[in-house]
C-alpha positions as CSV (number, residue, x, y, z in Angstrom):
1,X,-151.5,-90.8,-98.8
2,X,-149.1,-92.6,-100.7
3,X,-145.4,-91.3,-101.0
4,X,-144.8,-88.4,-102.5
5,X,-141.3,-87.7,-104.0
6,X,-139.8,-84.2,-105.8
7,X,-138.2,-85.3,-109.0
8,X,-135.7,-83.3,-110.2
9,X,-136.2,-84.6,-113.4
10,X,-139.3,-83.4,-113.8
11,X,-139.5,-80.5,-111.2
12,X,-142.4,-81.9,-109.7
13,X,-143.8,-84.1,-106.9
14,X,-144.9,-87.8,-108.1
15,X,-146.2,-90.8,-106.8
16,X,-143.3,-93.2,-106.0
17,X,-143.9,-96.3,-107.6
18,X,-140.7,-99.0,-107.4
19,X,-139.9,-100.6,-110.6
20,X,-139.9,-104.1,-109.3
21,X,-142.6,-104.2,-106.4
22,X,-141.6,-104.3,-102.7
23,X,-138.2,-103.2,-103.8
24,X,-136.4,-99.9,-103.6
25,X,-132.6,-99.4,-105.9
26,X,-131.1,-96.4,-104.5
27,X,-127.9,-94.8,-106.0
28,X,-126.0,-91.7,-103.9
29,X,-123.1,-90.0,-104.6
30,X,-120.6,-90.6,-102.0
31,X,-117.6,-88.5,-101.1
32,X,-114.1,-87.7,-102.9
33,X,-111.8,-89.5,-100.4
34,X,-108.7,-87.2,-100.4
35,X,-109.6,-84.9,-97.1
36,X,-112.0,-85.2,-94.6
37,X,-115.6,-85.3,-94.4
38,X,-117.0,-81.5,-93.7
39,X,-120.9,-80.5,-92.3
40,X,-121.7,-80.4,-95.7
41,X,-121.3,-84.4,-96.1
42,X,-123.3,-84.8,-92.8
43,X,-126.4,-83.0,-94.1
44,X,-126.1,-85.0,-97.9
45,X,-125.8,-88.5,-96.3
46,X,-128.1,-87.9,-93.2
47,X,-130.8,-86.7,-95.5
48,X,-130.3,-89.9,-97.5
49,X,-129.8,-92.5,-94.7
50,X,-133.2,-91.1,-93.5
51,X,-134.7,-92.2,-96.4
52,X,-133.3,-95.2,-96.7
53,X,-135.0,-95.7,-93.1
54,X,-138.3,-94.7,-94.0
55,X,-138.4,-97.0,-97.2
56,X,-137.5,-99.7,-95.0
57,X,-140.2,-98.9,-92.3
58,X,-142.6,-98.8,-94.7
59,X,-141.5,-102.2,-95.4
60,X,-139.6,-102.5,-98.6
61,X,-136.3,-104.1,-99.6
62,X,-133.8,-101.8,-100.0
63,X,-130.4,-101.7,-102.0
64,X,-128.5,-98.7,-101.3
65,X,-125.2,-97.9,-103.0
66,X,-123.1,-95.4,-102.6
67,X,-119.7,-95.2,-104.1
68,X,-116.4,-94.0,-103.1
69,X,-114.6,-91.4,-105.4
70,X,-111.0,-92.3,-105.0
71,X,-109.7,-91.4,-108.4
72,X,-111.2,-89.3,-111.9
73,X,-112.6,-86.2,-109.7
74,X,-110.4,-83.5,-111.8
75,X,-109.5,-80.1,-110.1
76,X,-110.1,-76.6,-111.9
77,X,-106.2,-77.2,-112.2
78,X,-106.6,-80.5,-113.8
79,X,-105.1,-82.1,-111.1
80,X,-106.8,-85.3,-109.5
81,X,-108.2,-84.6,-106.0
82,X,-106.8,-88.0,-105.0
83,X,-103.2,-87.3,-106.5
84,X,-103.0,-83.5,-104.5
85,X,-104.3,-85.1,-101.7
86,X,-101.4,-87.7,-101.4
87,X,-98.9,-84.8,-102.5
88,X,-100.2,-82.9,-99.7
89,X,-100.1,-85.9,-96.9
90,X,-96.3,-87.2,-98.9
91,X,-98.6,-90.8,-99.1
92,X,-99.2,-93.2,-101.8
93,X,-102.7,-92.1,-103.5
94,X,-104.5,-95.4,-102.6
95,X,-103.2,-95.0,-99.3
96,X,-104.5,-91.7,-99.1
97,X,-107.8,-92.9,-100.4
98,X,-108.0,-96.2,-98.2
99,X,-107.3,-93.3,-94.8
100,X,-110.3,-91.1,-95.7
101,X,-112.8,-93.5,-96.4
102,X,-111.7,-95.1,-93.3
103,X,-112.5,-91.8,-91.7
104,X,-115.1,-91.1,-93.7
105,X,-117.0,-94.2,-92.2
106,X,-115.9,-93.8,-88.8
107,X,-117.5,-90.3,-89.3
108,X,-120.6,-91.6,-90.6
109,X,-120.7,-94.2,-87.9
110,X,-121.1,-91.7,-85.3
111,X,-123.6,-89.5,-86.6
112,X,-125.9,-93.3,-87.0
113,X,-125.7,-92.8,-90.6
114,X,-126.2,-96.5,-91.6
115,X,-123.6,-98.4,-94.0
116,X,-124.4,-98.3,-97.8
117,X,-125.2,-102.2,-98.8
118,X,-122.5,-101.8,-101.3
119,X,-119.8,-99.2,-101.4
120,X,-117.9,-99.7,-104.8
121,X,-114.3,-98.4,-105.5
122,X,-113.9,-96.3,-108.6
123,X,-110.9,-98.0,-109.3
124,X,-112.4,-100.8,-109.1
125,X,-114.1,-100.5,-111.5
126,X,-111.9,-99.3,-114.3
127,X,-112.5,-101.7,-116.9
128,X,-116.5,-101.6,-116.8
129,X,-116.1,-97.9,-117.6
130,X,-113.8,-99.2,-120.6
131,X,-116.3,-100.9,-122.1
132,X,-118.7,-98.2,-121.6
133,X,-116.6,-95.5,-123.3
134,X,-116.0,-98.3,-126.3
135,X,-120.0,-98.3,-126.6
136,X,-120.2,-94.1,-126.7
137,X,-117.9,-94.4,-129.5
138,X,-119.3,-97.1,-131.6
139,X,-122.5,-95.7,-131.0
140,X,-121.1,-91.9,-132.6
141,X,-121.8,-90.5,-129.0
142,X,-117.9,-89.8,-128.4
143,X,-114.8,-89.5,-129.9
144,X,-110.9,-89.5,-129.2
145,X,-107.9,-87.3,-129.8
146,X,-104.5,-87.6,-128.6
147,X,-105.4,-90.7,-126.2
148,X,-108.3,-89.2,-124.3
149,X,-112.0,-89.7,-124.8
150,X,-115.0,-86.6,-125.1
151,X,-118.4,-87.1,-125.1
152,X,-119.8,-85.3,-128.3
153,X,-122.7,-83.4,-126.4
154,X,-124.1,-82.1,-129.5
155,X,-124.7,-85.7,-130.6
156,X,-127.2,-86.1,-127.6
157,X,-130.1,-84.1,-127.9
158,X,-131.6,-84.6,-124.5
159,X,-128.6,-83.0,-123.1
160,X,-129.7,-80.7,-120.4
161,X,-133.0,-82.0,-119.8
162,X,-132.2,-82.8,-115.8
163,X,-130.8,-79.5,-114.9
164,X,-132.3,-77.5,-118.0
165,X,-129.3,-76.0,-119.3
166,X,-126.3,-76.6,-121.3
167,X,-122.8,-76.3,-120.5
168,X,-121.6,-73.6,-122.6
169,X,-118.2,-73.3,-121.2
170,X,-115.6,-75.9,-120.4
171,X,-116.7,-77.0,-116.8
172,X,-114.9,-80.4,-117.4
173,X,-111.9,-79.8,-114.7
174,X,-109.4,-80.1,-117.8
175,X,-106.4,-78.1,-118.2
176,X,-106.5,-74.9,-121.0
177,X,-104.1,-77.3,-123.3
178,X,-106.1,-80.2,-123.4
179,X,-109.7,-77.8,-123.9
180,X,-108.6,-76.9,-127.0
181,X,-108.7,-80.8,-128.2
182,X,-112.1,-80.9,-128.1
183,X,-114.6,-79.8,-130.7
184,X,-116.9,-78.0,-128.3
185,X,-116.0,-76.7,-124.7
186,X,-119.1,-78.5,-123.5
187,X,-118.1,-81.8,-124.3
188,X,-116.4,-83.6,-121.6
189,X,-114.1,-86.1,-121.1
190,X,-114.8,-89.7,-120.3
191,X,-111.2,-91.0,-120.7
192,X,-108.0,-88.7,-120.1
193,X,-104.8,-89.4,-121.2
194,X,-102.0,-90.1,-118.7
195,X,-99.2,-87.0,-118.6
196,X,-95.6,-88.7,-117.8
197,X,-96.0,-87.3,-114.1
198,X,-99.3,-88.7,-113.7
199,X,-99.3,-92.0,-110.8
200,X,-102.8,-93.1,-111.2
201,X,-102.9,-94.8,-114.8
202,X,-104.5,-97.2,-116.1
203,X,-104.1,-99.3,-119.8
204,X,-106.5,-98.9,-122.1
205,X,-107.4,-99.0,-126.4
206,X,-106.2,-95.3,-126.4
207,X,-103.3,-95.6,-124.3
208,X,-102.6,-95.2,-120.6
209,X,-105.0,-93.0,-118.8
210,X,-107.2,-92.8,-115.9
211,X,-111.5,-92.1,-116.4
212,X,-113.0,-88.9,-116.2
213,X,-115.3,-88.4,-112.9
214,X,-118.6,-88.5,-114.6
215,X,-118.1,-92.1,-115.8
216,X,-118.1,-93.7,-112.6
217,X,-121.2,-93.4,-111.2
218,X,-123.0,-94.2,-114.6
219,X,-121.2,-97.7,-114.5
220,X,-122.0,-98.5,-110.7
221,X,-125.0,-97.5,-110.6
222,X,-126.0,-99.5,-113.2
223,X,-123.4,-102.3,-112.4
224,X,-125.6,-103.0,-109.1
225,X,-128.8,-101.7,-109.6
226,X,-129.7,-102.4,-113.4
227,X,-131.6,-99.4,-115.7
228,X,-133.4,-98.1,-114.6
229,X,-133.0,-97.9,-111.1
230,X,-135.6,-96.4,-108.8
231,X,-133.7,-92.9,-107.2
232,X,-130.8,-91.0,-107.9
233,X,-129.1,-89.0,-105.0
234,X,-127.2,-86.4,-104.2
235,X,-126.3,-82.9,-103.6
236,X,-127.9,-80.0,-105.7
237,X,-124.4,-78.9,-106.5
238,X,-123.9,-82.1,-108.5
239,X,-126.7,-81.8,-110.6
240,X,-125.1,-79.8,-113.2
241,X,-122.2,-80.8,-114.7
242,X,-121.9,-84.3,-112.9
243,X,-125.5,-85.6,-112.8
244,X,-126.9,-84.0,-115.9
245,X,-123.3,-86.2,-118.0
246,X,-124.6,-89.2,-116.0
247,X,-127.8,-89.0,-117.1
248,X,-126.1,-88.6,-121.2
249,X,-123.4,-91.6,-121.0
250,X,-126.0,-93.9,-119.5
251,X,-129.3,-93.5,-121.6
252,X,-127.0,-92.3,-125.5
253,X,-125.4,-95.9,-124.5
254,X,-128.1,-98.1,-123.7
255,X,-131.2,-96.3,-125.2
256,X,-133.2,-96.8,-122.1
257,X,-134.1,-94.9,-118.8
258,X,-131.0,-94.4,-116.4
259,X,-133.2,-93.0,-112.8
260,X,-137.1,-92.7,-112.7
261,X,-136.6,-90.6,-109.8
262,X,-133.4,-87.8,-108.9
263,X,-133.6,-86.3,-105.5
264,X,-131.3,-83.4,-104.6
265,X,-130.6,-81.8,-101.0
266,X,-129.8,-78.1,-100.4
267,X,-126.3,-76.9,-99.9
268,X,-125.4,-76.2,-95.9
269,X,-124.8,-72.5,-95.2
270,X,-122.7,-70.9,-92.4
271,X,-124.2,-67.7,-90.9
272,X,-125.6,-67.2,-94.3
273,X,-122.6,-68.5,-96.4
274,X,-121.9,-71.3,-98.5
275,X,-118.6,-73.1,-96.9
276,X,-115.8,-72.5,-98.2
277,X,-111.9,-72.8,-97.5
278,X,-111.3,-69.5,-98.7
279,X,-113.9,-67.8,-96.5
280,X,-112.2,-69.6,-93.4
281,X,-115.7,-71.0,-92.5
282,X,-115.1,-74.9,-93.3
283,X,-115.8,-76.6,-90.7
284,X,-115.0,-80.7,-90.5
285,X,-117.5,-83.1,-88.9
286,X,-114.1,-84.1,-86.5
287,X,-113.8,-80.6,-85.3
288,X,-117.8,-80.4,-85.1
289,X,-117.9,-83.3,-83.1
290,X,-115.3,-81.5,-80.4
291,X,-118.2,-79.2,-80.2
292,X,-121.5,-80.7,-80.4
293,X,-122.7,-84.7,-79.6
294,X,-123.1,-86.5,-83.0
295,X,-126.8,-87.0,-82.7
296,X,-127.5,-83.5,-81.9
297,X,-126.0,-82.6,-85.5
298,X,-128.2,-85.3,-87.2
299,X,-131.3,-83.9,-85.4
300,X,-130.1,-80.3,-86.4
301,X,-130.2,-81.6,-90.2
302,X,-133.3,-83.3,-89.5
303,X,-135.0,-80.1,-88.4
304,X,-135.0,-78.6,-92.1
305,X,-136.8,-80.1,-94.9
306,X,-133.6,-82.1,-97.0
307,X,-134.4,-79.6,-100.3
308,X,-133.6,-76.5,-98.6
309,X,-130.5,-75.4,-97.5
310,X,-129.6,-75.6,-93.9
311,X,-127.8,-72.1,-91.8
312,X,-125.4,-73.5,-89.4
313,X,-125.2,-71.0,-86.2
314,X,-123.6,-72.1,-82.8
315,X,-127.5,-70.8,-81.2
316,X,-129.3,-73.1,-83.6
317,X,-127.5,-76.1,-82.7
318,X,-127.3,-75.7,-79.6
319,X,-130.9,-75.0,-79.7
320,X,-131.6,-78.1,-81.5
321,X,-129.5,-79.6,-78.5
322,X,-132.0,-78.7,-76.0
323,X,-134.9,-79.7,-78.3
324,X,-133.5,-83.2,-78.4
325,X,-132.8,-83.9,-74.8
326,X,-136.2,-82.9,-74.1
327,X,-137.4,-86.0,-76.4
328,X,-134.8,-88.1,-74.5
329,X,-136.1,-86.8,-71.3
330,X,-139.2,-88.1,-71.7
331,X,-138.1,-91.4,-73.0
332,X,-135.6,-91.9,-70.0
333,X,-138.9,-91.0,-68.1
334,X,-140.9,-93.5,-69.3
335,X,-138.3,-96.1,-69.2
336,X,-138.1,-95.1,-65.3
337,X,-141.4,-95.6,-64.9
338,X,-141.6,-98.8,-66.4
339,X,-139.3,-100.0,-63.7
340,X,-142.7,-99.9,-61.2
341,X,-145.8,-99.6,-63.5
342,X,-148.5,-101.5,-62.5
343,X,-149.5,-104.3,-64.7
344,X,-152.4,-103.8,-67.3
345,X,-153.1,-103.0,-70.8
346,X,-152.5,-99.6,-72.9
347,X,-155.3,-97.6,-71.8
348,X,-157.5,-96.1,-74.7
349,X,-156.1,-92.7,-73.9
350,X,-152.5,-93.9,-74.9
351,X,-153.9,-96.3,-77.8
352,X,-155.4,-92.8,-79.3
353,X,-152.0,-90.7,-79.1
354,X,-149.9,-93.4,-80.0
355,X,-152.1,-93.9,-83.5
356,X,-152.6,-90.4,-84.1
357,X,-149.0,-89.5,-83.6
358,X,-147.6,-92.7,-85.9
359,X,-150.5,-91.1,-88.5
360,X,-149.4,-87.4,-88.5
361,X,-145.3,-88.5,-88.3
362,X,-146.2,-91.3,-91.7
363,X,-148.1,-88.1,-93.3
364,X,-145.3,-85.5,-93.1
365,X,-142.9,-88.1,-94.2
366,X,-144.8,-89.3,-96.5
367,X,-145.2,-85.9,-98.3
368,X,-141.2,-85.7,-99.8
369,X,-139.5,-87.0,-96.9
370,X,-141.1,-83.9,-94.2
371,X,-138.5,-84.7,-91.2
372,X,-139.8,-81.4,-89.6
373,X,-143.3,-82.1,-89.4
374,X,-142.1,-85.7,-88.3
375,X,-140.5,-84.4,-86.1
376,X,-143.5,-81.8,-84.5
377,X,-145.6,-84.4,-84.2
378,X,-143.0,-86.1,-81.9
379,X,-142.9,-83.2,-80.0
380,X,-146.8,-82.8,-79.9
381,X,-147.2,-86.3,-78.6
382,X,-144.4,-85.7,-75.9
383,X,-146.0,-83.1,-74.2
384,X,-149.0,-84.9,-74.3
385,X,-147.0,-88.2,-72.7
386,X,-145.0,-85.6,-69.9
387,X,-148.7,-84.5,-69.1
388,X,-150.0,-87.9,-68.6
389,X,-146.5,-88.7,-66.7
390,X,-147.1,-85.6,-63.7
391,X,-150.9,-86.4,-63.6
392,X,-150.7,-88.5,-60.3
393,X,-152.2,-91.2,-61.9
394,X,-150.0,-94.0,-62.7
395,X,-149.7,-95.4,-66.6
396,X,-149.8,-99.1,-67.0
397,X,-146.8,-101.2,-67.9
398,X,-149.2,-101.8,-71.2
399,X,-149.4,-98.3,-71.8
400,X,-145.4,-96.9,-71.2
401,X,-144.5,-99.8,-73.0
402,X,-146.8,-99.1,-76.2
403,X,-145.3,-95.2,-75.9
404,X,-141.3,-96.5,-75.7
405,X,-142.0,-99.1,-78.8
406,X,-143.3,-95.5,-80.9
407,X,-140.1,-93.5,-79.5
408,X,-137.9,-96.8,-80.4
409,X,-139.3,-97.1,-83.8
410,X,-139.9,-93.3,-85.0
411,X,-137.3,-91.8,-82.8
412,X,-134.6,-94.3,-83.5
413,X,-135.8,-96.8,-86.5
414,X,-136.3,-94.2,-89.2
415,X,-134.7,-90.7,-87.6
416,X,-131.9,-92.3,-85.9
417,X,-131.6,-89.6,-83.1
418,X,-132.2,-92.3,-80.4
419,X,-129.3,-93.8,-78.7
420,X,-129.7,-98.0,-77.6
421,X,-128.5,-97.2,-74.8
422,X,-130.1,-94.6,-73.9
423,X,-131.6,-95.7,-70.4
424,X,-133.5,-94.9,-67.7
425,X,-131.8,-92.9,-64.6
426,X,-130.7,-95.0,-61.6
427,X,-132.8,-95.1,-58.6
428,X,-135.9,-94.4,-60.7
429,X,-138.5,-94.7,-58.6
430,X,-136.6,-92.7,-55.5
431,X,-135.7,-89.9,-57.7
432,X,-139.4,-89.7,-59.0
433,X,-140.4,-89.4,-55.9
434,X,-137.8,-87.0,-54.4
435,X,-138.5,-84.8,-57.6
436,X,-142.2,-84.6,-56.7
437,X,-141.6,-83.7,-53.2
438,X,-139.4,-81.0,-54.2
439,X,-142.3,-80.1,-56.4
440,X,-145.1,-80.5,-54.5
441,X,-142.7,-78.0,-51.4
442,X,-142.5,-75.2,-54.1
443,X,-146.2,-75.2,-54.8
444,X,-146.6,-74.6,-50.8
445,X,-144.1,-71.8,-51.2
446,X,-145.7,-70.1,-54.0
447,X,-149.0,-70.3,-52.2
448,X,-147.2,-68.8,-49.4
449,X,-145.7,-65.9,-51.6
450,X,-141.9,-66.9,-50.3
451,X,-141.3,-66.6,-54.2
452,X,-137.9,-66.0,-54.2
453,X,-137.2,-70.3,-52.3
454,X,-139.9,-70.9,-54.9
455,X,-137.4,-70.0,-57.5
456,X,-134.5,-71.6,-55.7
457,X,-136.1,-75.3,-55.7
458,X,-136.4,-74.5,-59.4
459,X,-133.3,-73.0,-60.5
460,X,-131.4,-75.6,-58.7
461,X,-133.8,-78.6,-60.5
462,X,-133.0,-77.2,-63.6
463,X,-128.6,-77.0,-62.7
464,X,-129.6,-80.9,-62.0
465,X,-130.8,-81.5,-65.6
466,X,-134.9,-81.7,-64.3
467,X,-137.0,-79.1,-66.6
468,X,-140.3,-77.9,-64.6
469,X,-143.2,-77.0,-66.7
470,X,-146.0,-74.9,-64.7
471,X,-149.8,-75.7,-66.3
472,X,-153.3,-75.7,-65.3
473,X,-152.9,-78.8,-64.8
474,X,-150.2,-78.4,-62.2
475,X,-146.8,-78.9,-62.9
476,X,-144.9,-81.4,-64.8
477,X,-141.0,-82.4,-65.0
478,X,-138.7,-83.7,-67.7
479,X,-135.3,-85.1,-67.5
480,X,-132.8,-82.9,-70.3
């Protein structure tokens, strides 16, 4: 099956067909650098960077941009974020800026969230949304009063056709004042005139002023991607006001296609609530980390489909916790039993599970970007691999090799919940044996109905990080 994608555009799934073959131009949101990144920016730029992944294990090129908000993103006060961020922290705005996205990255480092390609500056890029503006008003698509810019909404028809309404109330971030300049409250601004207390100004043909928010990403997208560009990302929360003015600037300017394909994640929940500062539930990925390893945050993402949203509970992480050390148990096993395989090839038994499980993973992810059925049929083929590993018959170095190349490449490659150095236990082939003897005593005992040492041999495994797994065909252990 080829790739499915939902398109937001038009609320359904298509085909996704590249606009220049073998190549995939991906714009995503990025973050408003005046605090620090929250749960809700793991679970947006996780669910992208898996994507970007699984484009590039199925073998395309990929550009992936993602730009960094660090001026234009107005406040319901009409305050920039960036300016009450640096009047909260008594810094310099850029220096504000330049501190967050530095711990934005470092962040996004350790949940194995892989760099954009390119990572544009809105500030950088003030005069291409210049020229932009100057097109929307040649072009009758915008006009300007007292030094700021509006786009005329009414003068583009296909307004609301992403999110499939219209803005019938200001939603533009502007203050009361400045509302009443424009001719309808659902026009919004593209340029906004500088107030005398304003820092962050720029020149421009209608005086000193700094861009609204929803110009930036239409320039950089296009800037390093062309239009159209293949897929459009970001949260679901974005796509009305911010995508849906995107979408308006772009195509009224240039008359063409802006994104063939807009994909939107669900908003992250905690016990049931969106997060929010006011309900006291916002919780940053820096105080998330004091609490839970990076990876086990990404797999807790991973285990909901991207479009829904995703409950945050201290049992369901911690669950997902346990459900990804028992993939890493059985990779560190394999990896130990490397260490004194005998030599030979992958036996057909192996060759089977490894092609049906890289099948079954390709068709879930193939099917809008399925991590959780990806991810069951990891977990199918692991209890398939710990059964083969406690059978008493040894694999070959051609078949545990064959099995740690799948976990390297689906685990790691396009999920990104495998650590490199992730390695096999010291002493490996002592402490397989030691385990098994301990195993092998407890079966004695239970035969002997002395249940209760029975018990002890397995309560005191499991304190030591060894899971035992009782089956007809005997019993089987995993590292967690």
């Amino acid at each position: 099956m080829a790739l499915q994608i939902y398109n937001s555009l038009t609320r359904r799934k298509e085909a996704f067909v590249p606009t220049h073959e073998g190549e995939v131009r991906i714009y995503v949101c990025g973050p408003t650098v005046y605090n620090d990144a929250h749960l809700g920016h793991g679970k947006t730029y996780v669910n992208f960077d898996v994507m970007v992944r699984y484009f590039r294990y199925l073998g395309y090129k990929v550009l992936y941009v993602q730009n960094i908000t660090d001026v234009g993103h107005i406040l319901d006060t009409g305050e920039d974020r960036i300016l009450a961020g640096a009047r909260r922290e008594r810094m310099q705005p850029m220096q504000l800026a330049e501190t967050y996205t530095r711990r934005y990255f470092r962040d996004m480092d350790r949940l194995n969230v892989t760099r954009p390609d390119i990572s544009p500056r809105a500030s950088g890029h003030i005069p291409e949304m210049i020229e932009l503006i100057k097109v929307l008003l040649e072009k009758g698509f915008a006009y300007e009063v007292n030094g700021s810019v509006y786009f005329d909404v009414s003068a583009w028809k296909e307004y609301g056709k992403l999110s499939g309404r219209r803005l019938e109330e200001a939603q533009a971030g502007t203050r009361v004042e400045v509302m009443e300049e424009k001719r309808d409250p659902a026009d919004f601004a593209l340029w906004k005139r500088a107030e005398p207390e304003h820092i962050m100004r720029w020149n421009s043909p209608w005086g000193e002023g700094f861009p609204g928010w929803h110009i930036e990403c239409s320039v950089m997208s296009t800037k390093y991607l062309g239009q159209p560009f293949d897929i459009h990302g970001g949260g679901v929360e974005n796509k009305f006001p911010h995508h849906e003015c995107e979408v308006a600037q772009a195509e009224a300017a240039w008359n063409k296609p802006f994104a063939r394909y807009w994909v939107h994640n669900g908003m992250l929940m905690i016990r049931g609530e969106e997060m929010h500062k006011s309900l006291g539930n916002f919780i940053t990925l820096e105080a998330a980390f004091q609490r839970w390893d990076p990876l086990v945050i990404r797999f807790f993402v991973l285990l909901s489909h991207y479009r829904g949203p995703l409950d945050v509970t201290d049992e369901a992480l911690d669950a997902a916790g346990a459900g990804l050390n028992r993939l890493w148990g059985t990779v560190r096993a394999i990896r130990r039993e490397l260490g004194v395989a005998p030599e030979g090839p992958a036996s057909a038994e192996v060759q089977a599970l490894v092609a049906e499980t890289r099948a079954a993973f390709e068709r879930s992810m193939d099917d809008d970007f399925n991590t959780p059925g990806a991810i069951a049929a990891l977990f199918d083929m692991t209890r398939e691999v710990n059964r083969l590993l406690n059978s008493g018959m040894p694999l070959t170095k051609g078949s545990l090799t064959l099995l740690d190349e799948l976990y390297s490449r689906l685990l790691g490659d396009v999920l990104g919940v495998l650590p490199e150095n992730l390695e096999a236990e010291v002493g490996s082939e002592l402490t397989g044996e030691l385990i098994r003897l301990l195993i092998d005593t407890r079966a004695e005992l239970r035969k002997a109905k002395q249940y209760a040492l029975a018990d002890q041999i397995r309560e005191r495994l499991a304190e030591l990080g060894v899971q035992l797994q009782d089956g007809p065909q005997g019993t089987i252990w995993t590292l967690s």
